[in-house]
Structure formats: structure tokens, C-alpha cells
C-alpha positions in Angstrom: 102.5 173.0 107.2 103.8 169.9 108.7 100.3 169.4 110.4 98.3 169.3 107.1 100.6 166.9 105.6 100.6 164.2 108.6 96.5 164.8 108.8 96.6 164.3 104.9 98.8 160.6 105.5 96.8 159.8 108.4 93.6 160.3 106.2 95.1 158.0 103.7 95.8 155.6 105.6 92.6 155.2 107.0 91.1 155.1 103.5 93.9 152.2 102.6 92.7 150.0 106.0 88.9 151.2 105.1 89.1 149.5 101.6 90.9 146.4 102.7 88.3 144.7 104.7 85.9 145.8 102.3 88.1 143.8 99.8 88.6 140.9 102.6 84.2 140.7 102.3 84.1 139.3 98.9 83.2 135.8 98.6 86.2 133.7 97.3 86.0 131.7 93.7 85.5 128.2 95.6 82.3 129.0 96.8 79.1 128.9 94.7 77.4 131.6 94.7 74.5 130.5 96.8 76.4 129.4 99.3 78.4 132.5 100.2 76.7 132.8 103.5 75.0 129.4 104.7 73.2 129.1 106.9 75.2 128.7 110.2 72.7 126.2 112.3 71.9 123.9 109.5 71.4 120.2 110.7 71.6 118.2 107.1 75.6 118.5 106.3 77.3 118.5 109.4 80.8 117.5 108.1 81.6 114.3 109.7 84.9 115.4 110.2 86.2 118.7 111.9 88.4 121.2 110.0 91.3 123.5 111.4 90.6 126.4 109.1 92.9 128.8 110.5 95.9 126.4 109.0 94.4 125.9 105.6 94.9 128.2 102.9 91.8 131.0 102.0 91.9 129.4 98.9 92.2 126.0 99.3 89.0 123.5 98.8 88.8 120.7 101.1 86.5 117.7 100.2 84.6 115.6 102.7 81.6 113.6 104.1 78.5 115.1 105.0 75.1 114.0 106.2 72.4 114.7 104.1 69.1 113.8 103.0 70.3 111.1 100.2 73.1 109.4 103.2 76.4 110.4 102.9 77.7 112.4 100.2 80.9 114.7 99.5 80.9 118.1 99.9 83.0 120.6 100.3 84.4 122.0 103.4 82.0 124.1 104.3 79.3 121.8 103.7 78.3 122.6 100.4 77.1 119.7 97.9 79.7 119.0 94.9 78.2 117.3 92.2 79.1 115.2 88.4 77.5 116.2 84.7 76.8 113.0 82.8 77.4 115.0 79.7 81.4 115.0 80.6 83.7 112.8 79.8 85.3 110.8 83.0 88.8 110.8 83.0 89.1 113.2 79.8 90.6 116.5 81.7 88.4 118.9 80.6 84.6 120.5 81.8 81.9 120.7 79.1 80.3 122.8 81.2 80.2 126.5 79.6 78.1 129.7 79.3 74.5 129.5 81.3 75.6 125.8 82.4 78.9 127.6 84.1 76.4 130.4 85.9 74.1 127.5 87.1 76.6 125.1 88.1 79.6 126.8 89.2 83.2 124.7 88.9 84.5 123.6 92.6 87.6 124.9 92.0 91.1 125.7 94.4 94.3 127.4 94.0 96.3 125.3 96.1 97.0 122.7 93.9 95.3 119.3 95.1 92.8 119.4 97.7 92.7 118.7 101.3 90.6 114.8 101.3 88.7 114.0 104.7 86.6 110.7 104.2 86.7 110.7 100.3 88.2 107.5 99.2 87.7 108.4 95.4 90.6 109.3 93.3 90.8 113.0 93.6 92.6 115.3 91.3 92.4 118.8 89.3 92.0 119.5 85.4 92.4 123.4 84.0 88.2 124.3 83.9 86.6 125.9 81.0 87.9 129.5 82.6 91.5 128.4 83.1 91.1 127.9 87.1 92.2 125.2 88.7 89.4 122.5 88.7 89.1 119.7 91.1 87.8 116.1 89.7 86.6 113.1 91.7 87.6 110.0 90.2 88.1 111.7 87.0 84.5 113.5 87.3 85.0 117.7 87.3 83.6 119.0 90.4 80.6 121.7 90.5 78.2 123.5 92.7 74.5 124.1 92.2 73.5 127.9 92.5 70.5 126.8 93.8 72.0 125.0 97.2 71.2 127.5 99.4 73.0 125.9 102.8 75.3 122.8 103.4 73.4 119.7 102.6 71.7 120.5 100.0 71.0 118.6 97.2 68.1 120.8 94.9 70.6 119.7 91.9 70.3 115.6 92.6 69.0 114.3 89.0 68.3 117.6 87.2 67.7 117.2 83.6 68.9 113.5 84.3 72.3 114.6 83.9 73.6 116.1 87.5 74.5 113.9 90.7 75.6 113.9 94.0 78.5 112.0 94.5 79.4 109.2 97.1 82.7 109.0 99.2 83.8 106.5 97.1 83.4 109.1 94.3 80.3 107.4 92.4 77.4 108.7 91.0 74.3 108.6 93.7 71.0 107.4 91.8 67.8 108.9 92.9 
């Protein structure tokens, strides 16, 4: 009897460590969506600064320089393009992005509190987002990804609908 009992543990066990890295395989909310698995060679956002990840939180964002097509631009730390919505309000605390506009341009968001700055010499910050996460703002601009940014460095969402930009390191909004 003792047997079947420590094969029936052992066998739950297994199914406990079998469902935790399945768990540990889910991308985190700070990544957009398209961006969950970049591409790994990509030459447009190399970062021009080098990250320790292994001492930064899972779920802390980092913002930094990267190369890219329109000069130098901020992006997060794994190279992904952040951008600003003309339709919000600088310096007003809150995201007017909602609904579709929230599935197409995901929040750059972090649970550590303030972000990790590399390069960026705008005024970083957070505000609560439309979902109640943690947002983070650049020079009093809310943060967002574009689900169509496939890899780090690019910018598919520079000037759509007139009303979504890339940002500078000084935190200002890059013209086409």
C-alpha cells in the first residue's frame, strides 16, 4: 500500500513541475502581442545600450535607445517601438485609449513601479491605464505598442491615422 501512495505523490508531482513551465511560457503583460517572440537576428533596433536581465525584475519595463529606420527612437528593452496617441492629453494621467484602440495598440505597461531609463532623457513616469495596470508615460505621454511591430525596430505604427508616433530620447513626438 505504501507503494501506490508514493507512485500516486510522485505522479503529482510531476504533473505540478509539468504545469509550471507551461505557465512560465506565457508571454508577460509588457509585451505587445506581436512582439512575444522577435525575431532574434534583427539588425534595425539593436539597443544601444546592453541590459543585465538576469537582475531586472520579469516584470519590469526598461526604456531605451534603439536604431531604427526613422534614427534613434525609444523602445523598450527588448527592442520593441513605444509610441504617443495625439488624441491624449500630455500630462493629464489618464490613456484615452480603450476597446479596439486598446487591442491594436497595447499599453507599455510594468509592475515595478518606475522603469529602468537607459538613454531616455524625457521625463519618465507611470499613470493607472484604462485597465488599472500600471502605465508608463514619457514626458507626460502614455506609452503603447503597435500589434503590428512584428520585431524590434519597427515602426509600421509611425503616423497612422495622423495620430500615432514614435518618440525621440528626448521624449518628443518624431514627424514623418
Amino acid at each position: 500500500m505504501n507503494s501506490s501512495i508514493t507512485s500516486a505523490a510522485l505522479a503529482a508531482g510531476l504533473l505540478v513541475v509539468a504545469l509550471t513551465g507551461c505557465a512560465s511560457s506565457t508571454p508577460e503583460s509588457t509585451t505587445p502581442p506581436a512582439a512575444s517572440s522577435p525575431a532574434a537576428s534583427s539588425s534595425e533596433a539593436e539597443p544601444s545600450a546592453s541590459t543585465d536581465e538576469s537582475s531586472a525584475p520579469a516584470t519590469s519595463t526598461s526604456l531605451m535607445v534603439g536604431d531604427s529606420a526613422l534614427g534613434e527612437i525609444v523602445v523598450d528593452g527588448e527592442g520593441m517601438t513605444v509610441y504617443m496617441f495625439d488624441n491624449d492629453t500630455q500630462g493629464s494621467g489618464s490613456s484615452s485609449c480603450e476597446g479596439q484602440c486598446a487591442v491594436n495598440w497595447p499599453a507599455v505597461t510594468t509592475d515595478a513601479g518606475a522603469p529602468e531609463v537607459e538613454g531616455v532623457t524625457g521625463e519618465v513616469g507611470t499613470i493607472t491605464g484604462v485597465d488599472g495596470a500600471t502605465q508608463v508615460t514619457l514626458n507626460g505621454w502614455p506609452l503603447y505598442y503597435y500589434i503590428d511591430d512584428a520585431a524590434p525596430g519597427d515602426v509600421a505604427g509611425q503616423g497612422v491615422n495622423e495620430v500615432w508616433w514614435v518618440l525621440s530620447p528626448e521624449g518628443e513626438r518624431m514627424a514623418e
